[in-house]
C-alpha positions as CSV (number, residue, x, y, z in Angstrom):
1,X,135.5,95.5,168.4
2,X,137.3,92.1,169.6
3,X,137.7,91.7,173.8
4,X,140.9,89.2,174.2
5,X,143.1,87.4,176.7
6,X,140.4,88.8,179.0
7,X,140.3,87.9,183.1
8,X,137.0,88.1,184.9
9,X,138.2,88.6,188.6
10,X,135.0,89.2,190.8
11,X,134.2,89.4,194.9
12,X,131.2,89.4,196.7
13,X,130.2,93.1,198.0
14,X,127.3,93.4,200.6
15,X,124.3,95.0,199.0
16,X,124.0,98.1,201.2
17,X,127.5,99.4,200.7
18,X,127.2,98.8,196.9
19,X,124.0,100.7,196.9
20,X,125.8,103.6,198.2
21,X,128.4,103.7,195.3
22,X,125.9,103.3,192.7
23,X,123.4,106.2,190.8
24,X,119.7,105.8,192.9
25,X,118.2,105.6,189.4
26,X,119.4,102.7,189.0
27,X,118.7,98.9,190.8
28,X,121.4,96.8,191.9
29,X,120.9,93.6,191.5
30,X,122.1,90.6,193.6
31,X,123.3,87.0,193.1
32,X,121.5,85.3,195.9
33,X,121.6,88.3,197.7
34,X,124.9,89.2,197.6
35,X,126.2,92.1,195.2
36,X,129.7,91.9,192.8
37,X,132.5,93.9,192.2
38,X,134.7,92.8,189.1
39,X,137.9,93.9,188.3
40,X,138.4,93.0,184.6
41,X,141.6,93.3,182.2
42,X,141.7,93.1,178.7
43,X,143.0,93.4,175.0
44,X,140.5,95.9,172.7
45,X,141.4,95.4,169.2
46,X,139.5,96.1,165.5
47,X,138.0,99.1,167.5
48,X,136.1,100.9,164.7
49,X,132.9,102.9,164.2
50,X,130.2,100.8,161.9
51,X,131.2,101.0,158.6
52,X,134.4,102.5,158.6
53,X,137.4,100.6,157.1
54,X,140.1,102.2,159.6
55,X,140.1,100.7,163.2
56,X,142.0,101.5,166.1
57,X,145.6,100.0,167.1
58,X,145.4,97.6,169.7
59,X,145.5,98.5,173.5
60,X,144.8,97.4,177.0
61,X,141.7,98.2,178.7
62,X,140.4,97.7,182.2
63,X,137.5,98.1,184.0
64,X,135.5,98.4,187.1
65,X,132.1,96.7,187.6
66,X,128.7,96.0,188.8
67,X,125.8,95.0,188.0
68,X,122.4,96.6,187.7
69,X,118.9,97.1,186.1
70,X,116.8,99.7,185.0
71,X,113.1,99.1,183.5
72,X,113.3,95.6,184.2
73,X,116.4,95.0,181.6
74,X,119.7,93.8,183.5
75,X,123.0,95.6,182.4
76,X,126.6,96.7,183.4
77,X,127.4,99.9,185.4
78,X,131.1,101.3,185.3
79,X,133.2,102.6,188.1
80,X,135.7,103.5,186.0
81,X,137.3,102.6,182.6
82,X,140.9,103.0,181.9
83,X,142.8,102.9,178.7
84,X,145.9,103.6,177.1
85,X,144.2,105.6,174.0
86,X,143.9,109.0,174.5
87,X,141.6,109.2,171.3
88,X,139.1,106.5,172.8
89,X,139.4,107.9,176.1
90,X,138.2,111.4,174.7
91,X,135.4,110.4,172.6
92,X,134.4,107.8,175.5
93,X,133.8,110.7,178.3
94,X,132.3,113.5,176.0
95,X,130.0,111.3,173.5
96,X,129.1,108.1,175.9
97,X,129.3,109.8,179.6
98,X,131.3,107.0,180.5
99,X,133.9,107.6,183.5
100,X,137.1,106.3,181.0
101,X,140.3,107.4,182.3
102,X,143.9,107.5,180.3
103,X,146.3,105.2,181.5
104,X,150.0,104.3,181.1
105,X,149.4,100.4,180.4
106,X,151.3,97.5,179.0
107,X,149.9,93.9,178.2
108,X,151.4,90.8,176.9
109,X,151.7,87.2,177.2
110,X,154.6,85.4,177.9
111,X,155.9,82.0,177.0
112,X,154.5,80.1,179.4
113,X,150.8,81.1,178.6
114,X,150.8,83.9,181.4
115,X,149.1,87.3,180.1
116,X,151.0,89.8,182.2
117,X,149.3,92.9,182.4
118,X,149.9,96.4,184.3
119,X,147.8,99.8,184.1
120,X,148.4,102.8,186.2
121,X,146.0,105.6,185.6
122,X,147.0,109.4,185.1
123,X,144.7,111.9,184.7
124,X,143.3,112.1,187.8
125,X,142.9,113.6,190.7
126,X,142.1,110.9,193.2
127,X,143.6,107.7,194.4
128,X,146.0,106.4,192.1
129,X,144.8,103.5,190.9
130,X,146.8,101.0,189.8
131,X,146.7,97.2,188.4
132,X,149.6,94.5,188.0
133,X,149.3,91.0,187.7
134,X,149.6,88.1,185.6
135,X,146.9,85.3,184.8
136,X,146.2,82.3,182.6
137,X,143.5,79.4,181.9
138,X,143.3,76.7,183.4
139,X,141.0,74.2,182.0
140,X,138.7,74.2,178.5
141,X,136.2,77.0,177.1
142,X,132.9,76.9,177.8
143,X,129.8,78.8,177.7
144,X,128.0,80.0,181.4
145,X,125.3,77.9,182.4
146,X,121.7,79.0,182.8
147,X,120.9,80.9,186.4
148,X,124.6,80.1,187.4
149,X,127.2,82.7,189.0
150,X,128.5,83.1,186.2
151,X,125.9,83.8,183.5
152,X,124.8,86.4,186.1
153,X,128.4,88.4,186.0
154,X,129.0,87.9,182.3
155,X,126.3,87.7,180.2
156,X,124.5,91.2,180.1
157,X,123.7,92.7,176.9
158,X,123.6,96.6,177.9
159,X,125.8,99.2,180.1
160,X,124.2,101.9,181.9
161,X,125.5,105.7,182.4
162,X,123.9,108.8,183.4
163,X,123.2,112.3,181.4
164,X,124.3,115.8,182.4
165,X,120.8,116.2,183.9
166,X,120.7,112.6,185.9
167,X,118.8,110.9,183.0
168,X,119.8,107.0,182.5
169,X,121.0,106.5,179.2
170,X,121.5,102.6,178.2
171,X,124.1,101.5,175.2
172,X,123.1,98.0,173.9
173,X,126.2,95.3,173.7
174,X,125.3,92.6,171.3
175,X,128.2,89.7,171.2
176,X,128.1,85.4,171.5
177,X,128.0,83.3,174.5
178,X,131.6,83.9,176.5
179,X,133.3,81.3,176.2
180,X,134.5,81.1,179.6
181,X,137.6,78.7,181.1
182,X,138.7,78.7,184.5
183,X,141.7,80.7,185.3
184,X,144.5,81.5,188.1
185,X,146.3,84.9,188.6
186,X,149.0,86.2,190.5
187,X,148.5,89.8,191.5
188,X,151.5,92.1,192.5
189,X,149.2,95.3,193.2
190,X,145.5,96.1,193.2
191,X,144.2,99.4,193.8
192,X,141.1,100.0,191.5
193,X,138.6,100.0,194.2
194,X,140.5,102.7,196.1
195,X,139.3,106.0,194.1
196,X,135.3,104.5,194.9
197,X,136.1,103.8,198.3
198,X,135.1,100.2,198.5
199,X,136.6,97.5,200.7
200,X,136.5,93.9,199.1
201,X,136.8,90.8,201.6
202,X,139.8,89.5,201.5
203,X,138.8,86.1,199.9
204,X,140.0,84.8,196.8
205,X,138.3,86.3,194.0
206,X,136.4,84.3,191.6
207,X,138.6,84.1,188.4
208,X,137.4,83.7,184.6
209,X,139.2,83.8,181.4
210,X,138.1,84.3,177.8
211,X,140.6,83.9,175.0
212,X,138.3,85.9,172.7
213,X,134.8,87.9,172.5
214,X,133.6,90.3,169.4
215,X,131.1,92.6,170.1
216,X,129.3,95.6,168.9
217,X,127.8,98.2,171.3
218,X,125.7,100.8,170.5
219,X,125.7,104.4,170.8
220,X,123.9,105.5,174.3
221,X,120.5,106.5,174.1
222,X,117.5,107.7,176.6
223,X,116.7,104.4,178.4
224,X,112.9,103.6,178.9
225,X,111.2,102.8,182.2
């Protein structure tokens, strides 16, 4: 699969509250002792199992974020996942246990270099959540540094979810350096942290933007301690 025209948007989240929103089987780990939140837009494209000619149209795809551990190995737990294919969506929830959610979502970019993007989810039952902005680089491509913010929030390897029974399972993400560029955005309307119940500070968010990533990401499976 190929991740493009992607925004990073991230806030700082104290540790305690975050440890109440995510699974006790799982650590949360900390940034100089300070837990993240990330709100993150995208394209998904060339979405295809291994070996298989046909792919996927394209479509928009967003997601909610933190990060975590579990045996030692540093990974990416989802809040939610929404995205405007009900196939994905479908095969998402009953094969990966991940929390995906169909949304009605556009995403485009304009003449001027702005990706404008808008999701509102519904098939649920709790807080609409709802996303519209629009958001552009704003200086070259490069890849995170070494022990930096930013190699911390994007450069994990592994998502975490949870079994019927409470056992962690772990799908492995394999995929390059990101090759990050500052960004700006404009946001019209934010509620994706509403359905979890957590309050961001109301300080700017940090802002990243990668033109391009292609990944591959495994199946889940039983996660070792």
């Amino acid at each position: 699969m190929s991740w493009q025209d992607l925004l990073f948007a991230h806030w700082p989240i104290d540790p305690t509250r975050m440890r109440e929103r995510v699974p006790p089987q799982l650590t949360v780990e900390t940034f100089e002792g300070v837990a993240w939140v990330g709100v993150v837009p995208f394209l998904m494209s060339n979405t295809r199992p291994r070996f298989s000619p046909v792919a996927l149209a394209s479509f928009p795809e967003l997601n909610v974020r933190t990060y975590v551990s579990y045996g030692g190995k540093s990974g990416i737990y989802f809040f939610s996942l929404d995205a405007a294919n009900a196939l994905l969506v479908w095969g998402a929830r009953t094969f990966a246990r991940l929390p995906y959610y169909n949304a009605a979502m556009h995403a485009g970019v304009d003449e001027h270099g702005w990706t404008r993007f808008a999701s509102t989810r519904v098939d649920s039952d709790e807080s609409p959540a709802r996303f519209a902005a629009r958001y552009r680089p704003t200086g070259p491509a490069a890849p995170p540094k070494p022990n930096s913010l930013e190699h911390f929030l994007t450069e994990r390897y592994c998502l975490y979810t949870l079994a019927r029974g409470g056992e962690v399972l772990r799908c492995e993400v394999h995929h390059g350096p990101w090759p990050l560029q500052p960004a700006e955005a404009e946001v019209e309307l934010d509620t994706m942290l509403e359905p979890i119940h957590l309050l961001r500070p109301d300080t700017p968010p940090r802002l990243h933007f990668a033109r391009s990533c292609d990944a591959r990401v495994w199946w889940p499976a039983q996660a070792d301690e």
